[in-house]
C-alpha positions, 0 to 999 in steps of 0.5 A: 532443455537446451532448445528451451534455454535458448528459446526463454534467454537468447534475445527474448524481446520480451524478457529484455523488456523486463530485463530493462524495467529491473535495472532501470536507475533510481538514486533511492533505490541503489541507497537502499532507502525505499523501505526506509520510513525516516528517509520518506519522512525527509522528503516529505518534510522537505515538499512540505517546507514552503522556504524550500527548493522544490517551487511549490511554496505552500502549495504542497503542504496546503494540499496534504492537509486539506486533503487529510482534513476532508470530510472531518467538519465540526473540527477545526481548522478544517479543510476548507479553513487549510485550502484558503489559509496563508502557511509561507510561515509554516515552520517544519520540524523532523524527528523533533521529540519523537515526531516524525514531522511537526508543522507550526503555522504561528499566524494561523495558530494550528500546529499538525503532528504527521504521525508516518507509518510506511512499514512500521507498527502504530502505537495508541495515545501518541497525539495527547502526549505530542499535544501537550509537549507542544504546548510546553515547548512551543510558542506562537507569534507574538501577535497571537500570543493570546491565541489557543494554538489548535493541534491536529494529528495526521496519520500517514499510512502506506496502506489502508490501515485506520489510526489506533487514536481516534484523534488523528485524521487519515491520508494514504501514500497513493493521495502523496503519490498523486499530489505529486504526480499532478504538481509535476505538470501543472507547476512544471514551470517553476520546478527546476531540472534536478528537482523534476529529476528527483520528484520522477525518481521518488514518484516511481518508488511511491507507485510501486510501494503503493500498487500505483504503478502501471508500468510494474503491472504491465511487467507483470502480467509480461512475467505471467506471460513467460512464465506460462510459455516458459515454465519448465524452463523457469521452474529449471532454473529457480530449482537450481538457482538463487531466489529470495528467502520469501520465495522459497518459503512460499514455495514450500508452503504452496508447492513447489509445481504449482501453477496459476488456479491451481487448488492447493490445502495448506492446514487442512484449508483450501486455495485457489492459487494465483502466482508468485513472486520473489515480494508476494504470493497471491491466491483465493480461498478455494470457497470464494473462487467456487462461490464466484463461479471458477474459471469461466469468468469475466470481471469487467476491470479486473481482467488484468488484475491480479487473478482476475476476480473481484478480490484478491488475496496476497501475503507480502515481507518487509524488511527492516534495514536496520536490523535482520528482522522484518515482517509477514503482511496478509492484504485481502483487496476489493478490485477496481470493477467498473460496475460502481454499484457491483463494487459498492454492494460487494463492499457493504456486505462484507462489512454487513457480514463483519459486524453480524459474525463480530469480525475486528479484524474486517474494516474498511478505510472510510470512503471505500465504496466511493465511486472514485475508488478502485483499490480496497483492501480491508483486513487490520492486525493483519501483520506478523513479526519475523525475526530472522528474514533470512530463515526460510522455516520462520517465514513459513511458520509465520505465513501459516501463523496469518492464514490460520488467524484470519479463517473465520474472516475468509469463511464470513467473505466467502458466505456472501459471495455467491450472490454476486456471480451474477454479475460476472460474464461467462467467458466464451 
């Protein structure tokens, strides 16, 4: 053992790497505001406030709304309306009777509710009630007084997840995310040093906080690396050492020597495991893996991707910052395979499946087999609370509690599967 030790902890260029990725600075993240949904709807607030610092004038807020507007015509203003539009009026509110952020454009006479849900639950019948609140409370140009004030709702959405009101209009943090990434190089002249400094910083906490970041998935796939060569040694120390409360609770329910592939029952139900982290355990339901042919398959575009199958499922927490409670998410995601027509009749027969077994909880966010998209997760009510994140056996309970509400949708996917095996090469 002690060879071992010394072989994983004294100068491993490997685990330095990852060492230095962990403690990599980030002002955001040593104040504990990353999973903070009110502290990304001040930064958001801020970039979309054309008085403001950051050198984009309007530029930002147009391109957040036109593109939460795509693909919604007959409505207006629509997004071409938005794209051409004059908004160096817009005025910005936060937190402003119960909105997360309010955007007024008395020239153009449209008002936005950005309804932001970065963890938290949604609720139904939100955008009549902000609609004729603004209405009361709020007038517009004096040149206009005559004009009906339009009010859109915009519902901003960390994950794949579909508005309760119909109403509202969609936009994912991955679309803020690239937004940002793009206006960082293509306005980079009207940008300041400490605003380029801190848009870098919030960018990485985006990417990571939306799956977008590569440099994560190369740590990753790094720790897969050392946990293989390292596991005895790995497993050692996790025995013997701290690990968060997700983890244990993980562990105990998955096994505590379980290893990447391995079939595992929780319940009576089969799995396939994948891997474990101290934030995520990810696996398949044993009749998928076998109905995709098991472990002597290739998937173009995802060998680096999770498991390395066209779908992966994965159970993650959040935690509420303030308070000691949080909750249990059940993420069931299509990869980004480069057969476009592989990944688009995958994702119409799960929805064929869905709406032929009468599955709710089985939707896809519009546009999902676009050729565009790599990343499509489609389970919805697919959260639970946890009231104590400290407490191992609530964790696990409510884990089991997800896995056993969502068999008849893992025994709907697993029906189709089979026949896409063909599109996966046998590994030689």
């Amino acid at each position: 053992m002690q060879d071992e030790l010394e072989g994983l902890f004294v100068n491993n260029e490997r685990l330095q790497q990852i060492q230095a990725y962990i403690n990599r600075f980030n002002p955001i993240r040593v104040m504990r505001m990353e999973g903070m949904e009110i502290r990304h709807s001040a930064v958001l607030a801020w970039l979309m406030d054309p008085q403001e610092t950051h050198g984009f004038g309007d530029h930002f807020l147009k391109s957040f709304l036109a593109e939460a507007l795509r693909g919604n015509s007959g409505r207006h203003p629509s997004a071409l309306e938005v794209a051409q539009a004059d908004l160096r009026d817009a005025d910005i509110r936060r937190e402003w009777n119960n909105i997360d952020i309010l955007v007024v454009s008395p020239h153009n006479c449209w008002a936005f509710v950005v309804e932001n849900k970065f963890h938290s639950v949604q609720h139904g019948g939100q955008l009549k009630k902000y609609r004729d609140r603004i209405d009361e409370l709020i007038g517009v140009s004096h040149n206009n007084s005559q004009a009906k004030l339009q009010i859109r709702g915009v519902f901003l959405t960390l994950s794949d997840e579909i508005p309760e009101d119909s109403s509202y209009v969609t936009i994912r943090y991955t679309t803020v995310c690239t937004f940002l990434q793009r206006f960082l190089k293509q306005e980079a002249y009207q940008i300041s040093t400490e605003v380029r400094t801190f848009l870098n910083h919030y960018i990485e906490i985006l990417e990571v906080a939306t799956g977008m970041s590569k440099e994560l998935l190369e740590m990753q796939k790094l720790a897969r690396q050392l946990y293989r060569e390292h596991r005895k040694v790995l497993e050692f120390v996790q025995t013997h050492g701290a690990g968060s409360d997700f983890a244990l609770a993980a562990r105990n329910l998955f096994g505590e020597n379980t290893d990447y592939l391995d079939q595992i029952s929780i319940d009576g139900r089969d799995y396939i495991f994948n891997a474990l982290s101290n934030s995520n355990v990810s696996f398949l339901p044993l009749n998928w893996y076998k109905a995709l042919g098991e472990d002597a398959m290739e998937w173009p575009g995802c060998e680096d991707w999770w498991a390395g199958y066209p779908l992966i499922v994965w159970l993650d927490m959040w935690n509420n910052p303030q308070r000691n409670g949080g909750g249990l998410k059940l993420h069931v995601e299509v990869g980004p395979l480069t057969d476009h027509e592989f990944r688009k009749a995958l994702i119409e027969s799960i929805q064929s499946i869905a709406q032929e077994k009468k599955l709710s909880n089985i939707r896809f966010q519009n546009g999902a087999a676009d050729k565009a998209k790599k990343y499509s997760k489609f389970f919805r009510n697919n959260s639970a609370n946890v009231e104590d994140v400290q407490n191992v056996e609530k964790i696990e309970d409510q884990m089991k509690s997800l896995l056993n509400k969502f068999q008849p949708e893992f025994d709907a996917v697993g029906s189709i599967l089979a026949q896409f095996k063909k599109y996966g090469k046998v590994d030689a």
